[in-house]
C-alpha angles and dihedrals in degrees: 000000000000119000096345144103105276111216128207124224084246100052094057085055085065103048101072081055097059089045083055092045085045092052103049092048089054087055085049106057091043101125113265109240103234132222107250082054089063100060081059091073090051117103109253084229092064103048117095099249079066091057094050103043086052096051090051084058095056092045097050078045092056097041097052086046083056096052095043092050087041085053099044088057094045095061094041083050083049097048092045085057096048087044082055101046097052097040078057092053089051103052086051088061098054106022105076103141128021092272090061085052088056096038090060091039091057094045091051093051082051094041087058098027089053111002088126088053128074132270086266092052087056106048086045085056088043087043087055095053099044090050085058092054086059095047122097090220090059131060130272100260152049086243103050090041080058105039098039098122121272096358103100112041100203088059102057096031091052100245092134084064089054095041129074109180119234128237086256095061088036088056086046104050090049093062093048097051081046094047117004114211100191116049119173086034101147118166138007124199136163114239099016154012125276116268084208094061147030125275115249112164139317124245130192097311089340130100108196128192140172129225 
């Protein structure tokens, strides 16, 4: 060849080698990705500062829910004694012999028994009790015709404890202890008449029947 570099048959054998040997040493010194690169691929959502973070979140969640529960029943605790307080006010006021004490034990059975009827309704229900008093077949006073066991619902199921009876019932159930309107008056039931009497006529949900 002129002027030029003149190759031998061998030496064209070696120069693939020394591309191949180029090559390898160019992967080689490619950068290494290292291993705090990597957690910069990873979703904040996922790292642990996120958990807890989270977590931190839910139990200050928790913990509010707590107080506010812890205050609401403080203040219904607070109210039921302030109901309580006053209604006992109240009963001071108008209880001053043991009358008076009978007189506020049957208003509050009415006041449960019939405290969604009308003033009729519940003279009709004090009319009944006080009937009984006077029966032979039922014990001697307003107390024990209340009390005698599973007669009167809003004893045993603890209505009377819900229930505070209002002036009105109270009024009502002085008159009626003063001049009774409805004497023979037995029983009283909702939905129905007692198989133990004898119907006599329905008011507003009772049904309400004699011996």
């Amino acid at each position: 060849m002129r002027g030029g570099l003149k190759l031998r048959k061998r030496d064209l054998l070696i120069i693939p080698v020394i591309i191949g040997v180029c090559m390898f040493s160019h992967v080689e010194e490619e950068p290494k990705v290292q291993a705090n690169q990597i957690n910069d691929y990873i979703p904040y959502y996922a790292t642990e500062e996120y958990q807890r973070i989270k977590q931190a979140e839910q139990e200050k969640q928790e913990q509010e829910a707590l107080m506010l529960r812890a205050s609401i029943e403080d203040y219904q605790e607070r109210q039921q004694e302030e109901s309580e307080r006053l209604f006992r006010e109240h009963a001071e006021e108008l209880v001053e012999n043991e009358d008076d004490e009978d007189l506020l034990f049957l208003a509050n059975c009415v006041e449960a028994e019939a405290g969604n009827q009308d003033d009729l309704g519940k003279r009709l229900v004090c009319d009944v009790i006080l009937n009984r008093v006077d029966d032979p077949d039922f014990p001697d006073t307003i107390r024990e015709v209340i009390t005698q066991k599973y007669h009167f619902t809003s004893y045993w199921d603890g209505g009377m404890d819900r229930w505070k009876p209002t002036e009105d019932t109270i009024e009502i159930c002085r008159e009626e202890l003063e001049s009774r309107q409805y004497t023979g008056l037995i029983y009283f039931t909702a939905g129905n008449y007692n198989p133990y009497g004898t119907p006599a006529f329905k008011h507003g949900d009772h049904y309400f029947s004699t011996k």
